[in-house]
PyMOL Python script that loads the backbone (N, CA, C, O; Angstrom):
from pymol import cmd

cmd.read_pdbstr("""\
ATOM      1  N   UNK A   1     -15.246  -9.894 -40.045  1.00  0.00           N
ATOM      2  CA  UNK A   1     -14.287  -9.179 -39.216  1.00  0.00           C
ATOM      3  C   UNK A   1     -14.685  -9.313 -37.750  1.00  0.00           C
ATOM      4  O   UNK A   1     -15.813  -8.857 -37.565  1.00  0.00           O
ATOM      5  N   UNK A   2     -14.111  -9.797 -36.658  1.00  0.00           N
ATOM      6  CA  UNK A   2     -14.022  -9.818 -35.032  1.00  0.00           C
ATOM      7  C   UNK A   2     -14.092  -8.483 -34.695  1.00  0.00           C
ATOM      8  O   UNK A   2     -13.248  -7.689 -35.111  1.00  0.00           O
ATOM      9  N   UNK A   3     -15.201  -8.080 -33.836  1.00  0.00           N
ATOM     10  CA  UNK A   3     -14.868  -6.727 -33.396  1.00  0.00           C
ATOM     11  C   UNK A   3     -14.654  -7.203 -32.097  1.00  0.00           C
ATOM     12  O   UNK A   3     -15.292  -8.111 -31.565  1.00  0.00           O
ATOM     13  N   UNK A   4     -13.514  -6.408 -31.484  1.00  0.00           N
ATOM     14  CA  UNK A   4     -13.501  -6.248 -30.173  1.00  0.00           C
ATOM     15  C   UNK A   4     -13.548  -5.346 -29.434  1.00  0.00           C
ATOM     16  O   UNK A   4     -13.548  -4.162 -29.772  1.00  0.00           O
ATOM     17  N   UNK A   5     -13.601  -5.843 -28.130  1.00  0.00           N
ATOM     18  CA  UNK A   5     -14.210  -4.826 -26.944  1.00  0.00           C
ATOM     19  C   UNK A   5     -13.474  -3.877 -26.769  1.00  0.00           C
ATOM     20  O   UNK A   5     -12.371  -4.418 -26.853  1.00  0.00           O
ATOM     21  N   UNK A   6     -13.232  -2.472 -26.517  1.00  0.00           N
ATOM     22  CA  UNK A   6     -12.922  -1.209 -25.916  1.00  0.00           C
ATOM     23  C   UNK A   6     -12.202  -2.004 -24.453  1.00  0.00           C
ATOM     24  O   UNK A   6     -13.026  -2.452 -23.656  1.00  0.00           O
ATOM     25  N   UNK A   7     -10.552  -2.195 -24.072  1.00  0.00           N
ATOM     26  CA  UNK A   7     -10.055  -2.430 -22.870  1.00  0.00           C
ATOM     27  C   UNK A   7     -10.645  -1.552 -22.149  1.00  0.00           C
ATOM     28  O   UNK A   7     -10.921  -0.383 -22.419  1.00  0.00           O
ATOM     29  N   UNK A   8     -10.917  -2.442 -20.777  1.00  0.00           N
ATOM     30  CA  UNK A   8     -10.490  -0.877 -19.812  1.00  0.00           C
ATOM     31  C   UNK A   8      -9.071  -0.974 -19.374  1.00  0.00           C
ATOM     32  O   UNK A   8      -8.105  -1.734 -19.440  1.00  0.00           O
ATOM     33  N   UNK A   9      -9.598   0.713 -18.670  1.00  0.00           N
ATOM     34  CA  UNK A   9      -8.044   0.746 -18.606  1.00  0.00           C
ATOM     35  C   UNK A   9      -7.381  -0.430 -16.644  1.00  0.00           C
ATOM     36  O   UNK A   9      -7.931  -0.952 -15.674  1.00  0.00           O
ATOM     37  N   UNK A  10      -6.292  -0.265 -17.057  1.00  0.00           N
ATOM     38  CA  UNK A  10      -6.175  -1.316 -15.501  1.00  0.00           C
ATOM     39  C   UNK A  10      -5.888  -0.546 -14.685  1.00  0.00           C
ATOM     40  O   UNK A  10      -5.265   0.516 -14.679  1.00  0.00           O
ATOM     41  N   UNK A  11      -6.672  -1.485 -13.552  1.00  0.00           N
ATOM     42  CA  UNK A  11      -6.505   0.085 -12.165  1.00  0.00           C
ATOM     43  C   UNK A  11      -5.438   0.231 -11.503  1.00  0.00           C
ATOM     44  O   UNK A  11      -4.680  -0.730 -11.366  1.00  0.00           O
ATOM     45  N   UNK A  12      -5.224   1.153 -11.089  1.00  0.00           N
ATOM     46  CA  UNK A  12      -3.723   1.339  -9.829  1.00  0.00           C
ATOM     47  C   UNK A  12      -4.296   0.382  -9.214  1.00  0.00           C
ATOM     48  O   UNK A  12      -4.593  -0.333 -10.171  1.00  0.00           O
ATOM     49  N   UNK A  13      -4.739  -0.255  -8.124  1.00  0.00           N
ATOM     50  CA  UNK A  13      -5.430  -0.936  -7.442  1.00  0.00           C
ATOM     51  C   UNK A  13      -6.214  -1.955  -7.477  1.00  0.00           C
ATOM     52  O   UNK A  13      -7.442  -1.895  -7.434  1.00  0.00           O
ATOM     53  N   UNK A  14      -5.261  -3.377  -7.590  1.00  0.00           N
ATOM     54  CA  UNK A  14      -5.953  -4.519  -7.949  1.00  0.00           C
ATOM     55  C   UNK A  14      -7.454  -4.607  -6.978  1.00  0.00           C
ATOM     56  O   UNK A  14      -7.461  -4.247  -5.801  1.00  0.00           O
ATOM     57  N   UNK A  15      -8.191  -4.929  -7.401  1.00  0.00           N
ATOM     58  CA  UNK A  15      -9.705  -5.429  -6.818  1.00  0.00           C
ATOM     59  C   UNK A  15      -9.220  -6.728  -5.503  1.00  0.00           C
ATOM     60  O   UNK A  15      -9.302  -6.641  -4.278  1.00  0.00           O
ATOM     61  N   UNK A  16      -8.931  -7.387  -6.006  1.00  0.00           N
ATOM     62  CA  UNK A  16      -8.158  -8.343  -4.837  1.00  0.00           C
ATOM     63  C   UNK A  16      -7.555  -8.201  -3.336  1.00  0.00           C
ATOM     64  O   UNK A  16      -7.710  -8.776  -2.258  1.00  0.00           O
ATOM     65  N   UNK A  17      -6.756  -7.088  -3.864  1.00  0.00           N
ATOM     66  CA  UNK A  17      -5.607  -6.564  -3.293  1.00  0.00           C
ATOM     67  C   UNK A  17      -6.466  -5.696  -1.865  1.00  0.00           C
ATOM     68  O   UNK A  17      -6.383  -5.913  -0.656  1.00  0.00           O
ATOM     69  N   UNK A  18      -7.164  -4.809  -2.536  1.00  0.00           N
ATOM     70  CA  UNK A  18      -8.365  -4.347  -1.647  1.00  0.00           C
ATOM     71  C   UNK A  18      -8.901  -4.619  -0.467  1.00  0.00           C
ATOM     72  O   UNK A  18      -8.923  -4.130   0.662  1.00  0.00           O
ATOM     73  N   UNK A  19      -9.601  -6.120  -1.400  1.00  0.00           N
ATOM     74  CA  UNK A  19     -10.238  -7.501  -0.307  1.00  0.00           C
ATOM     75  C   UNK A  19      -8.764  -7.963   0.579  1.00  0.00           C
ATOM     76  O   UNK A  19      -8.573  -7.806   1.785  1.00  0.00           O
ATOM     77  N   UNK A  20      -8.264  -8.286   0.042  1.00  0.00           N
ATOM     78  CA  UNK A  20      -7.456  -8.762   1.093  1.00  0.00           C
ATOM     79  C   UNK A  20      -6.799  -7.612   2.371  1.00  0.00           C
ATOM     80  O   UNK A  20      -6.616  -7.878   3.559  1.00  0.00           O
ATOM     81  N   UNK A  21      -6.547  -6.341   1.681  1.00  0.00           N
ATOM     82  CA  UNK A  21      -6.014  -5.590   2.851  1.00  0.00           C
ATOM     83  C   UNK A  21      -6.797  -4.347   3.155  1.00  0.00           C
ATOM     84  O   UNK A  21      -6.286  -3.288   2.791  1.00  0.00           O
ATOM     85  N   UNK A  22      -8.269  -4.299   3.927  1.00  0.00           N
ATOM     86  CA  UNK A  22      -9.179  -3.322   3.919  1.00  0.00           C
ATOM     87  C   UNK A  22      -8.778  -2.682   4.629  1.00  0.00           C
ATOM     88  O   UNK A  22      -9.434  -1.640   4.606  1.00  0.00           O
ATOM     89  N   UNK A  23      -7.751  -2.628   5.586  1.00  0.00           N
ATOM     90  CA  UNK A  23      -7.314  -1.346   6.250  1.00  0.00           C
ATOM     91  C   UNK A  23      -6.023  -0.892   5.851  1.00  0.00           C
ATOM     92  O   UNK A  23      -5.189  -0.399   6.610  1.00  0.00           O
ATOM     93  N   UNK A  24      -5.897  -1.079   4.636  1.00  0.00           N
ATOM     94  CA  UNK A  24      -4.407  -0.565   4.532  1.00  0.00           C
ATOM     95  C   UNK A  24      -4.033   1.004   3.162  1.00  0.00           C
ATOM     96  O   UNK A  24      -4.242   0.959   1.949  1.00  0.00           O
ATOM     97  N   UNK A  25      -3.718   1.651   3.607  1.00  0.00           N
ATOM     98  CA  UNK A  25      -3.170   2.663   2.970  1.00  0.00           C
ATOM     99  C   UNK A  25      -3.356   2.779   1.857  1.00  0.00           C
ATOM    100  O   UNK A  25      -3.443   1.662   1.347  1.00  0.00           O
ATOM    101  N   UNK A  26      -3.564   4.178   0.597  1.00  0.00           N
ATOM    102  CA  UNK A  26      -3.802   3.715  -1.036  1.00  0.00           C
ATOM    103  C   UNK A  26      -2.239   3.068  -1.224  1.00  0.00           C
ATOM    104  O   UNK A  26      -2.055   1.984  -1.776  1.00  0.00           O
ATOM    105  N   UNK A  27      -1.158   3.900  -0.680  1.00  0.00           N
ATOM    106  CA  UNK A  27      -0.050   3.742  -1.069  1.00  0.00           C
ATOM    107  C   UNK A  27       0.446   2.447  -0.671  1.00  0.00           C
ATOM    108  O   UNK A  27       1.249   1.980  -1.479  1.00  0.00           O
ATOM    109  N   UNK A  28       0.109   1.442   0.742  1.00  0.00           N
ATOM    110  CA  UNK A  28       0.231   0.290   0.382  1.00  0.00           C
ATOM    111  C   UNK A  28      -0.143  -0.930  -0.211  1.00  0.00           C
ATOM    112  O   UNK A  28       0.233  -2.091  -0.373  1.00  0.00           O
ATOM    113  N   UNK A  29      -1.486   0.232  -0.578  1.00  0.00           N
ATOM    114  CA  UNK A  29      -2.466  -0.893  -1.414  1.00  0.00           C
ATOM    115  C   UNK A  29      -1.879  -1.277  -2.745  1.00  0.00           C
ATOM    116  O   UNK A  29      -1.812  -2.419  -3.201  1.00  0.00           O
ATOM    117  N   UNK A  30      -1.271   0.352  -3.562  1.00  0.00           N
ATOM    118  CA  UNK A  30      -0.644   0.032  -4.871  1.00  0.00           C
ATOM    119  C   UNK A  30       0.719  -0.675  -4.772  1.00  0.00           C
ATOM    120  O   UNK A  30       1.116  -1.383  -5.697  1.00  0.00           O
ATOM    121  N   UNK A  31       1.388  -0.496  -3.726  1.00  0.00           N
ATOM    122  CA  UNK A  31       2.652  -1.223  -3.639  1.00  0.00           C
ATOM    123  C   UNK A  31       2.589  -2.774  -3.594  1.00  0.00           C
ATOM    124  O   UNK A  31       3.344  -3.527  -4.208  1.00  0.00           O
ATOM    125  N   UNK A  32       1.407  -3.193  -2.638  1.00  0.00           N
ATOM    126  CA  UNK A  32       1.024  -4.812  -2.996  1.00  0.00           C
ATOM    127  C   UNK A  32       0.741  -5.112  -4.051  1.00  0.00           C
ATOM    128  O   UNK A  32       1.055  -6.239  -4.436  1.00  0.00           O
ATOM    129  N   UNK A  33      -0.201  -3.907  -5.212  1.00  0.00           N
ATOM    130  CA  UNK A  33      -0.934  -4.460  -5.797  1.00  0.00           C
ATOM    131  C   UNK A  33       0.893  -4.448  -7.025  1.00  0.00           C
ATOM    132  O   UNK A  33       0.968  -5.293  -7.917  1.00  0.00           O
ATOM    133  N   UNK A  34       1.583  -3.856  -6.905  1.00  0.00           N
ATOM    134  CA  UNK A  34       2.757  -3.878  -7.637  1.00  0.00           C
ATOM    135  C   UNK A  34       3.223  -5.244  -7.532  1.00  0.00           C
ATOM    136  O   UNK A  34       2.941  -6.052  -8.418  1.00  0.00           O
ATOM    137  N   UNK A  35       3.909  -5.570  -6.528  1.00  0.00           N
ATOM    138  CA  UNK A  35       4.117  -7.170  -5.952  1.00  0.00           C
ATOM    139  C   UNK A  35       3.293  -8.285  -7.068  1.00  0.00           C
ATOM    140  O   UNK A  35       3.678  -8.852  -8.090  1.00  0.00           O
ATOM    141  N   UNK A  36       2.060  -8.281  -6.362  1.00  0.00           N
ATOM    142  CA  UNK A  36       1.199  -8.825  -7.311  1.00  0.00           C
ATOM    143  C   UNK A  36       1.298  -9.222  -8.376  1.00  0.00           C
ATOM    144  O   UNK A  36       0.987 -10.343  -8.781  1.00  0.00           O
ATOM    145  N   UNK A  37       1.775  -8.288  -9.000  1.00  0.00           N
ATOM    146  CA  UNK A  37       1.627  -8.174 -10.610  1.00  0.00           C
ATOM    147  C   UNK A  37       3.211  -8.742 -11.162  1.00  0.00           C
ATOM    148  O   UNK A  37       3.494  -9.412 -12.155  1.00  0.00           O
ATOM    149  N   UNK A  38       3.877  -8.308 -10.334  1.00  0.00           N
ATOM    150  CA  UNK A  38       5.628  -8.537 -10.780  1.00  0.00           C
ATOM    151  C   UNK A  38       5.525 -10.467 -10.089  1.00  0.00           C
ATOM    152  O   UNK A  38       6.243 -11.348 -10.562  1.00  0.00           O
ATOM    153  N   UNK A  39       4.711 -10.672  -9.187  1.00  0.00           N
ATOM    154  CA  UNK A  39       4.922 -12.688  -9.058  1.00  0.00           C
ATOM    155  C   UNK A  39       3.834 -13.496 -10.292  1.00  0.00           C
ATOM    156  O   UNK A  39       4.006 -14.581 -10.848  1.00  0.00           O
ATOM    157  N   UNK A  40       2.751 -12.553 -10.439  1.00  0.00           N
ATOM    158  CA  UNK A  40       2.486 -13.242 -11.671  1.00  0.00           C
ATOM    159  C   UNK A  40       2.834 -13.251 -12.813  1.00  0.00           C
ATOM    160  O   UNK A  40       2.608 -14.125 -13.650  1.00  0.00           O
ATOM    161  N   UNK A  41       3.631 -11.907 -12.977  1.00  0.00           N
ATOM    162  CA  UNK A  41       4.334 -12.044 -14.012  1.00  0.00           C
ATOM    163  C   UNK A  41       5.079 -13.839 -13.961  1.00  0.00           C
ATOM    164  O   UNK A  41       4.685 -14.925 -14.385  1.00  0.00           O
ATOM    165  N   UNK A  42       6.223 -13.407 -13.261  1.00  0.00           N
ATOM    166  CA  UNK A  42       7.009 -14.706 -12.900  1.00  0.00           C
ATOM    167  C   UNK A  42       6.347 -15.781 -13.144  1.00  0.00           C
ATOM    168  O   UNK A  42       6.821 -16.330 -14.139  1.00  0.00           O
ATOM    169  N   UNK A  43       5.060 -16.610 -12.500  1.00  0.00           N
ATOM    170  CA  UNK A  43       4.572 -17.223 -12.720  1.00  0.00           C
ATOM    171  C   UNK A  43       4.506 -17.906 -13.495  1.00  0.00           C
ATOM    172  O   UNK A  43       4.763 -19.109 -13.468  1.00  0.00           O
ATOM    173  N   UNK A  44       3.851 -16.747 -15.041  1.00  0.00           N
ATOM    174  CA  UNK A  44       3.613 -16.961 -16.069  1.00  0.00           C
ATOM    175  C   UNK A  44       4.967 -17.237 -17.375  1.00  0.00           C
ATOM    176  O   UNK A  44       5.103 -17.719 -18.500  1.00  0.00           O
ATOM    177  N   UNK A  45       5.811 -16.508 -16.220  1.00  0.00           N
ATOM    178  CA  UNK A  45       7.342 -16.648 -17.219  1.00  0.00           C
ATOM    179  C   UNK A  45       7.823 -18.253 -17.310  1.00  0.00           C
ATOM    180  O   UNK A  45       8.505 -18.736 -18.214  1.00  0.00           O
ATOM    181  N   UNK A  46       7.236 -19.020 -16.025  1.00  0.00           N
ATOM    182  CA  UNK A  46       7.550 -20.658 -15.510  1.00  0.00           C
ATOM    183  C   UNK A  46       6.608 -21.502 -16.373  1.00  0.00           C
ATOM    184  O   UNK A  46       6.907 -22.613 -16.811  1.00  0.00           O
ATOM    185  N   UNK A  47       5.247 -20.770 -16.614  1.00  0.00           N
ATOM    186  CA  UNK A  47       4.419 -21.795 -17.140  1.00  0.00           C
ATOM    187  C   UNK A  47       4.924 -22.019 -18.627  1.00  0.00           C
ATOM    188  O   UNK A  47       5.129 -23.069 -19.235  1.00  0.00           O
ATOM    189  N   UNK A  48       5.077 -20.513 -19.070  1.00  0.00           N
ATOM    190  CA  UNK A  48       5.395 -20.308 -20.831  1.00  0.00           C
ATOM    191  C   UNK A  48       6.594 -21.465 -20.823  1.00  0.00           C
ATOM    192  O   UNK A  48       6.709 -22.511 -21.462  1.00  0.00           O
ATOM    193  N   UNK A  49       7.588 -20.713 -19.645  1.00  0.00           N
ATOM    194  CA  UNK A  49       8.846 -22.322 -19.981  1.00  0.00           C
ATOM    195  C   UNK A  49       9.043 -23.366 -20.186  1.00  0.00           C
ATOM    196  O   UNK A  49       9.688 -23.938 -21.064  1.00  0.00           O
ATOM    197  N   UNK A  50       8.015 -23.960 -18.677  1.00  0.00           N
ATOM    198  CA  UNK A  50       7.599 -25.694 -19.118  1.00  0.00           C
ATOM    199  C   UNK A  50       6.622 -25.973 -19.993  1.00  0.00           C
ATOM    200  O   UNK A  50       6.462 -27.175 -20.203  1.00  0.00           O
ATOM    201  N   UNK A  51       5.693 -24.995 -20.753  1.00  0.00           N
ATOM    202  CA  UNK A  51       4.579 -25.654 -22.042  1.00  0.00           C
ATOM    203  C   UNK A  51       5.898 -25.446 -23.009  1.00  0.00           C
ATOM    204  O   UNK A  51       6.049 -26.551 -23.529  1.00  0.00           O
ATOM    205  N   UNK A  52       6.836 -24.641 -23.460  1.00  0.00           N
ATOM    206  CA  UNK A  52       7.736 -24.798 -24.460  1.00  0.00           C
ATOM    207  C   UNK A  52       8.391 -26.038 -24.109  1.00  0.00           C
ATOM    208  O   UNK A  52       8.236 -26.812 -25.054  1.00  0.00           O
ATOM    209  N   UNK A  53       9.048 -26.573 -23.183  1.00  0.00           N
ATOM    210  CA  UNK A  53      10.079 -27.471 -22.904  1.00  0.00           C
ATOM    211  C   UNK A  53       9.222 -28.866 -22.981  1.00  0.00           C
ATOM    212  O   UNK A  53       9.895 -29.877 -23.184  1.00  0.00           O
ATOM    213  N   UNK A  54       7.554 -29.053 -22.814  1.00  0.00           N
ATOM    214  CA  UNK A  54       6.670 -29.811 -22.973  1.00  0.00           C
ATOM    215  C   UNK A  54       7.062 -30.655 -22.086  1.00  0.00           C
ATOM    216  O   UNK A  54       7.351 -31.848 -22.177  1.00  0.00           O
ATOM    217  N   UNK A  55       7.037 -29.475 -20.659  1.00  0.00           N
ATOM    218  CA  UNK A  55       7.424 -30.690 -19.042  1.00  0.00           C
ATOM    219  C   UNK A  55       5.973 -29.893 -18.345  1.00  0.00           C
ATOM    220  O   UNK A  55       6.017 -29.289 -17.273  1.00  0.00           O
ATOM    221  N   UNK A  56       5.090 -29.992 -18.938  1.00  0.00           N
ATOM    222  CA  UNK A  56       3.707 -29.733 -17.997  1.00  0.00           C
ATOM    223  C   UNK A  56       3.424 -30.738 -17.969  1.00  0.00           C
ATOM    224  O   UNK A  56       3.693 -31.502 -18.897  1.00  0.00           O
ATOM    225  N   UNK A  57       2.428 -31.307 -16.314  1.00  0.00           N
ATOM    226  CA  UNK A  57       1.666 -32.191 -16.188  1.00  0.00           C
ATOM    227  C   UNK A  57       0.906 -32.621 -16.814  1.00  0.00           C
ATOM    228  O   UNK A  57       0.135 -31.773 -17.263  1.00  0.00           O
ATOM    229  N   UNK A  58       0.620 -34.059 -17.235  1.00  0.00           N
ATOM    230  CA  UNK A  58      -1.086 -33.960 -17.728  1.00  0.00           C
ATOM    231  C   UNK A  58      -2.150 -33.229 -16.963  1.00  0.00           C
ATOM    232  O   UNK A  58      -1.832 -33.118 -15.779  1.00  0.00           O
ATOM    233  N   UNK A  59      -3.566 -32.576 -17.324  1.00  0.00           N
ATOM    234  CA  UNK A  59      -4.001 -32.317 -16.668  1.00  0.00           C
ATOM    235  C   UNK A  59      -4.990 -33.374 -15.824  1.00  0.00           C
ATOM    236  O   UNK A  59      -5.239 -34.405 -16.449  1.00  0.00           O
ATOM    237  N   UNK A  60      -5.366 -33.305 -14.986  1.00  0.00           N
ATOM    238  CA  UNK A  60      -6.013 -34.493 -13.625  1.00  0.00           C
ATOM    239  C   UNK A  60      -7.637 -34.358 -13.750  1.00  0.00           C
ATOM    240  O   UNK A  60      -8.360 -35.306 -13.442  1.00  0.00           O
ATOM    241  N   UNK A  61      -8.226 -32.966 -14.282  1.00  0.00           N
ATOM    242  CA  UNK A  61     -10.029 -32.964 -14.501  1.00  0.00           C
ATOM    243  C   UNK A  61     -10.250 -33.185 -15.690  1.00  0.00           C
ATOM    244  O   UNK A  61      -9.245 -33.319 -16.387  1.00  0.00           O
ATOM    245  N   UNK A  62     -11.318 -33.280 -16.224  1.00  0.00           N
ATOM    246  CA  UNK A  62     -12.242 -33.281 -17.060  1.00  0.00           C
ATOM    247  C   UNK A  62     -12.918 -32.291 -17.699  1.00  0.00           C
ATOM    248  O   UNK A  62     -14.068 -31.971 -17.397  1.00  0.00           O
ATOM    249  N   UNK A  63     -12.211 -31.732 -18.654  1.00  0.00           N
ATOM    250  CA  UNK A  63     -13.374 -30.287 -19.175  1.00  0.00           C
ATOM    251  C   UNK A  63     -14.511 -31.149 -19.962  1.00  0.00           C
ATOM    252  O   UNK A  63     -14.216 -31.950 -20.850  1.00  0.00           O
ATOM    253  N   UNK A  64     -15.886 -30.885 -19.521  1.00  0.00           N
ATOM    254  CA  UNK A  64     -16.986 -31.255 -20.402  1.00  0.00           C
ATOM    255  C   UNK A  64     -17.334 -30.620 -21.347  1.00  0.00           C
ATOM    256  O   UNK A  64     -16.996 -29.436 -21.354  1.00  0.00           O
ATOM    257  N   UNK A  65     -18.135 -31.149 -22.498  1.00  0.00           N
ATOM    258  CA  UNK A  65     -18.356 -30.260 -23.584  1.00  0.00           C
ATOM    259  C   UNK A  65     -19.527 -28.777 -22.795  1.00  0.00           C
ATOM    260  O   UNK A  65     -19.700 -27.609 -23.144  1.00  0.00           O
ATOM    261  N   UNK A  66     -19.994 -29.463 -21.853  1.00  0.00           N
ATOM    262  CA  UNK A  66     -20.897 -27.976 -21.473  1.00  0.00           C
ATOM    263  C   UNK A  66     -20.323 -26.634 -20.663  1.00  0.00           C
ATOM    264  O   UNK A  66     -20.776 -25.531 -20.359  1.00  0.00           O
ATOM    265  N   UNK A  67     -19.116 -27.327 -20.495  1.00  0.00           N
ATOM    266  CA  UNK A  67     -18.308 -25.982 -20.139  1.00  0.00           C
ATOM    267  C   UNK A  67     -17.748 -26.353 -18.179  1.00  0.00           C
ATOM    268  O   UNK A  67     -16.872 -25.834 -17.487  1.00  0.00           O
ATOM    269  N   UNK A  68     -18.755 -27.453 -17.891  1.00  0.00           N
ATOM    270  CA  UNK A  68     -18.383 -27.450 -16.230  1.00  0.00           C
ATOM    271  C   UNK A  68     -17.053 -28.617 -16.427  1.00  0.00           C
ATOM    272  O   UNK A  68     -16.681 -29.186 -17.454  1.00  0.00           O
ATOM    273  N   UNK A  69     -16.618 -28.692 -15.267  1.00  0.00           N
ATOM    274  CA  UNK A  69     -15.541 -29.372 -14.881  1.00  0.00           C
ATOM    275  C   UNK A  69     -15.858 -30.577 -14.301  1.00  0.00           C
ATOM    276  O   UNK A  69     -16.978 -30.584 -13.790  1.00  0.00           O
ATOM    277  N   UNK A  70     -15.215 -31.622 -14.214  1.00  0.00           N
ATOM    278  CA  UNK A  70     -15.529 -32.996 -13.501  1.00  0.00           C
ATOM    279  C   UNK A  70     -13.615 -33.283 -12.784  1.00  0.00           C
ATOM    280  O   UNK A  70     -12.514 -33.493 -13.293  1.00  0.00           O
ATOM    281  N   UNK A  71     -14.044 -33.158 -11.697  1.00  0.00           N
ATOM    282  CA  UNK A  71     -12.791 -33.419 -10.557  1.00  0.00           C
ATOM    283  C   UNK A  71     -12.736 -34.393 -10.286  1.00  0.00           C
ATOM    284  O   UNK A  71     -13.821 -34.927 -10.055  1.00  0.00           O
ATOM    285  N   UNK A  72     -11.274 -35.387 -10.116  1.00  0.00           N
ATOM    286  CA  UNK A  72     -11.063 -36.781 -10.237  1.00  0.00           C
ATOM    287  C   UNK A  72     -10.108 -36.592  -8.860  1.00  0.00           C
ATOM    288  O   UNK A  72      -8.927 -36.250  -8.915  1.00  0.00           O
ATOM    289  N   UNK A  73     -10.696 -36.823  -7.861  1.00  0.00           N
ATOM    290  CA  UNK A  73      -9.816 -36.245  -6.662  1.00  0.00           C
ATOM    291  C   UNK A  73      -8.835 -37.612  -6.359  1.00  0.00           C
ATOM    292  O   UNK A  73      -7.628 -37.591  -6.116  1.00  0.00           O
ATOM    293  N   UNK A  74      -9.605 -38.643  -6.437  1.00  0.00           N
ATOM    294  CA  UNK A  74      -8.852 -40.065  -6.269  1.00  0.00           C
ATOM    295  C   UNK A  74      -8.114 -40.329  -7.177  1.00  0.00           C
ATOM    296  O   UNK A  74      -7.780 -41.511  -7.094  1.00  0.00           O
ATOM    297  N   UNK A  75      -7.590 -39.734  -8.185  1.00  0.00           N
ATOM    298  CA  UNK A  75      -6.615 -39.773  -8.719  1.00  0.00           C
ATOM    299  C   UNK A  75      -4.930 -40.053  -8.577  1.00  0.00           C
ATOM    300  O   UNK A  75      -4.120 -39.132  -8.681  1.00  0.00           O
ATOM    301  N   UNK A  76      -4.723 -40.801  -8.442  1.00  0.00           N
ATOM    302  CA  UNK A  76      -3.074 -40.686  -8.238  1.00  0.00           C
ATOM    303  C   UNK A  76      -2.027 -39.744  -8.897  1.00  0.00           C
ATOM    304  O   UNK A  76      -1.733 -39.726 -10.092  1.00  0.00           O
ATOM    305  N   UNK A  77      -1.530 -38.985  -7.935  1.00  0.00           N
ATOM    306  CA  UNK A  77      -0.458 -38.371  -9.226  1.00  0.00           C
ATOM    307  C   UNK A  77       0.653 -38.624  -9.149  1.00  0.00           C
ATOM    308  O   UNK A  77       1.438 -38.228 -10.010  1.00  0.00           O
TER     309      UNK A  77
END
""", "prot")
cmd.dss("prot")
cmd.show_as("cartoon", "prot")
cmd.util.cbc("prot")
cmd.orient("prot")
C-alpha cells in the first residue's frame, strides 16, 4: 500500500507572489496571488489540449538516467 503525505494546506499567499511584490499590501498580494493561479490554470487548460490533440513539440533536452538535464542549445527548431 503507498502511503501518502498529509497536504498542506495552500496559502492565501503565493510564496512567489511575495518575492516579487515586497511592498505591496496583504490584499494586493492575495489578489495577484488570485491572477496567478486563474493564468496557470489557463496554461495548463492549453497544455492538456495540445498533449490530447498530440500537437506538442518534441522535446529539445535530454533527461539523463541520473536525473540532470543535458541542453542542446544549437539545436534547430
Amino acid at each position: 500500500m503507498k502511503c501518502m503525505k498529509k497536504r498542506e494546506p495552500i496559502p492565501e499567499i503565493a510564496t512567489a507572489v511575495r518575492r516579487w511584490m515586497p511592498n505591496a499590501s496583504d490584499e494586493e498580494l492575495k489578489e495577484a496571488t488570485i491572477n496567478l493561479r486563474r493564468y496557470l490554470a489557463v496554461v495548463y487548460r492549453i497544455f492538456l489540449r495540445l498533449e490530447a490533440e498530440g500537437k506538442l513539440p518534441e522535446p529539445r533536452d535530454n533527461y539523463l538516467e541520473d536525473g540532470t538535464v543535458e541542453v542542446n542549445i544549437n539545436k534547430n527548431v
